[in-house]
C-alpha positions, 0 to 999 in steps of 0.5 A: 500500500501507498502511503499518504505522503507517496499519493501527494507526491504524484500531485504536480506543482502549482501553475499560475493562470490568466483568464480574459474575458471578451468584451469587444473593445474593452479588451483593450483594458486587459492589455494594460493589466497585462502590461502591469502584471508583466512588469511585474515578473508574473509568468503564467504557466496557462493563458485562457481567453475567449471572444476578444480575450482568446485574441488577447490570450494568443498574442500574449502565448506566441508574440514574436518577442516582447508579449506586452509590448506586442499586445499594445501595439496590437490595441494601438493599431485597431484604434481609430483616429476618427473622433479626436475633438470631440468631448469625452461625453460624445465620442462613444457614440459618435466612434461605435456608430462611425465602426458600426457602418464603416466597420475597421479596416484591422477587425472587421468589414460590413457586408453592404460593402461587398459586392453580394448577390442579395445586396438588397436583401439583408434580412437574409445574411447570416452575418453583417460583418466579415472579420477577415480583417482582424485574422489577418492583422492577429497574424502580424503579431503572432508567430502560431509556431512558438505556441508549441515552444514548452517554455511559453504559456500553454494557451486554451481558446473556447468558442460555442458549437452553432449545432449543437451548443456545446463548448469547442476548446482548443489547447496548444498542448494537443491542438495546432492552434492557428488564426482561424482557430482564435478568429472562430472564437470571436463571432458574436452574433448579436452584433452580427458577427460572423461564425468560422467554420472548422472541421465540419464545425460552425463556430460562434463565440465562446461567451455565448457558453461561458465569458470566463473560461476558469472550467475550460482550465480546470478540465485541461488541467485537472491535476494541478493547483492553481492560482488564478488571475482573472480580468473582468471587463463587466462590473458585478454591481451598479449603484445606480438603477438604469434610467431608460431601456438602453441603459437596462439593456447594458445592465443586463448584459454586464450581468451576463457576461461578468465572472461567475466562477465562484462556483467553481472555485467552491467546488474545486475546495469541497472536492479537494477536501473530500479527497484529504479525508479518502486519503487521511482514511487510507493512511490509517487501513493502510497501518491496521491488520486487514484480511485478504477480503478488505485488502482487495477492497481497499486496492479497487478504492485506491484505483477509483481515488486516483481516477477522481484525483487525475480528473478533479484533484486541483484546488483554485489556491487564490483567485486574484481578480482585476475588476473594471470600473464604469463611470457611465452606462452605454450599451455599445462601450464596445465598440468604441475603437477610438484612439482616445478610448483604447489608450485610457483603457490600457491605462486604467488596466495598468493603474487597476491592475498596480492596485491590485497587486499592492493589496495583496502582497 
């Protein structure tokens, strides 16, 4: 029989994790925590993202040489220089309609610019936008070859079956992962995004199933504990009721998209704390006089618990969350690629992320 010290010896070490939301635009700010964290010295062992956090997660796991500084130019270059003398209080508006109709020449493209066959007809597009664009300037900043290189993070992307609406999760440690695989985890179709279509799969968005991939990880990598850092683009509380229907549909879509994964992490500790007690009731039958009978019946428990610790043995040992903050409520904040937004948004994240780091050390 195994001791308990011999079974906690087949535990792994601890990884360090970074989860990024999608959030269109705002993606801009988990740029700046990540410039933050990155000055830092934190190295992540994983990289997970979705939607615009999957783009976000990609670069950082295969930039071609400095990740932050990647990532920045990254934001730099899908911002638009459109807006630059209108009032703070205006330009929103003005830039997310002027990226609605005009689309971004870096991201995405309307249709109606298209020559198509049933130009009058839109009602009868599945999709507005073609995002052709933004694959093509992700491969710019990302060399997909080093994704398999052991010293960067491992990187794992999800995005939402359009059949079957089920997750499809894409892992650099047994998938080849490329740009159609990150472009297919950005197809949002309330804003009439476009799916991809993969090995017979059409692939919508992976915040339709989920914004913030902590399960994804915790199923990639079962064994290990881990310490979490999660950027959450959409504020779990809002002081102020909202004053009209645009304002209550922002609210409602922060509610949906923002971090749900406390469920998670109290789970991952009931279970762990299950398997302390199997093990702690291991080590004292593995000392006492047992018959031929319970011997046996003790080696079929040991093979179920080493099968329930490989599939849920980790424990989430901290989970550091980075929390945008709102000052207003405009339902479309995400799609404003104004060049003044994006550089205040890097640097909220930076300043965010600084104060965070500082109340937990």
């Amino acid at each position: 029989m195994q001791s308990v010290s011999e079974l906690e010896k087949e535990k792994m070490s601890s990884e360090t994790v970074l989860i990024l939301q999608g959030g269109g635009s705002l993606g801009a700010y988990e740029c700046g925590v990540f410039k933050t964290l990155h000055k830092h010295g934190i190295k992540f062992d994983i990289v997970a993202g979705t939607s615009i956090g999957a783009v976000n997660a990609a670069i950082i796991a295969g930039s071609k040489n400095d990740p932050a500084k990647n990532l920045e130019d990254f934001w730099l270059d899908l911002a638009e220089y459109v807006t630059p003398a209108l009032p703070d209080n205006i330009r929103p508006y003005f830039a997310s309609m002027y990226s609605a109709f005009w689309g971004n020449p870096k991201a995405f493209f309307p249709k109606w610019f298209l020559p198509t066959p049933d130009y009058f007809f839109p009602f009868l597009w599945p999709y507005l936008y073609d995002i052709t664009p933004l694959k093509n300037t992700l491969m710019e900043y990302v060399d997909f070859k080093k994704l398999k290189d052991p010293k960067r993070p491992r990187l794992i992307i999800t995005s939402t079956d359009v059949e079957n609406a089920k997750p499809s999760v894409f892992d650099s440690m047994y998938d080849n992962i490329t740009a159609d695989h990150v472009i297919a985890s950005t197809g949002y179709p309330f804003y009439g995004i476009s799916w991809t279509k993969m090995n017979g799969k059409y692939l919508w968005d992976g915040t339709l199933l989920s914004n913030t991939p902590l399960r994804e990880v915790i199923d990639a990598s079962p064994r290990n504990d881990k310490k979490v850092y999660v950027v959450d683009l959409f504020p779990h509380r809002q002081h102020e009721i909202p004053r009209n229907v645009l304002e209550a549909w922002h609210r409602a879509r922060d509610i949906m998209y923002t971090d749900k994964t406390m469920h998670n992490v109290r789970m991952s500790k009931v279970i762990n704390r299950y398997l302390v007690l199997i093990r702690e009731m291991h080590e004292i039958l593995s000392k006492t006089t047992l018959d031929e009978q319970s011997k046996m019946k003790l080696a079929k428990l040991e093979q179920e618990y080493r099968k329930l610790a490989g599939e849920r043995g980790a424990i989430i040992d901290q989970i550091v969350k980075i929390q945008r903050r709102e000052d207003t409520h405009f339902l479309f904040e995400d799609a404003d690629f104004s060049i003044t937004t994006i550089k205040q948004l890097i640097e909220n994240g930076e300043t965010d992320a600084a104060k965070k780091l500082a109340e937990i050390q």
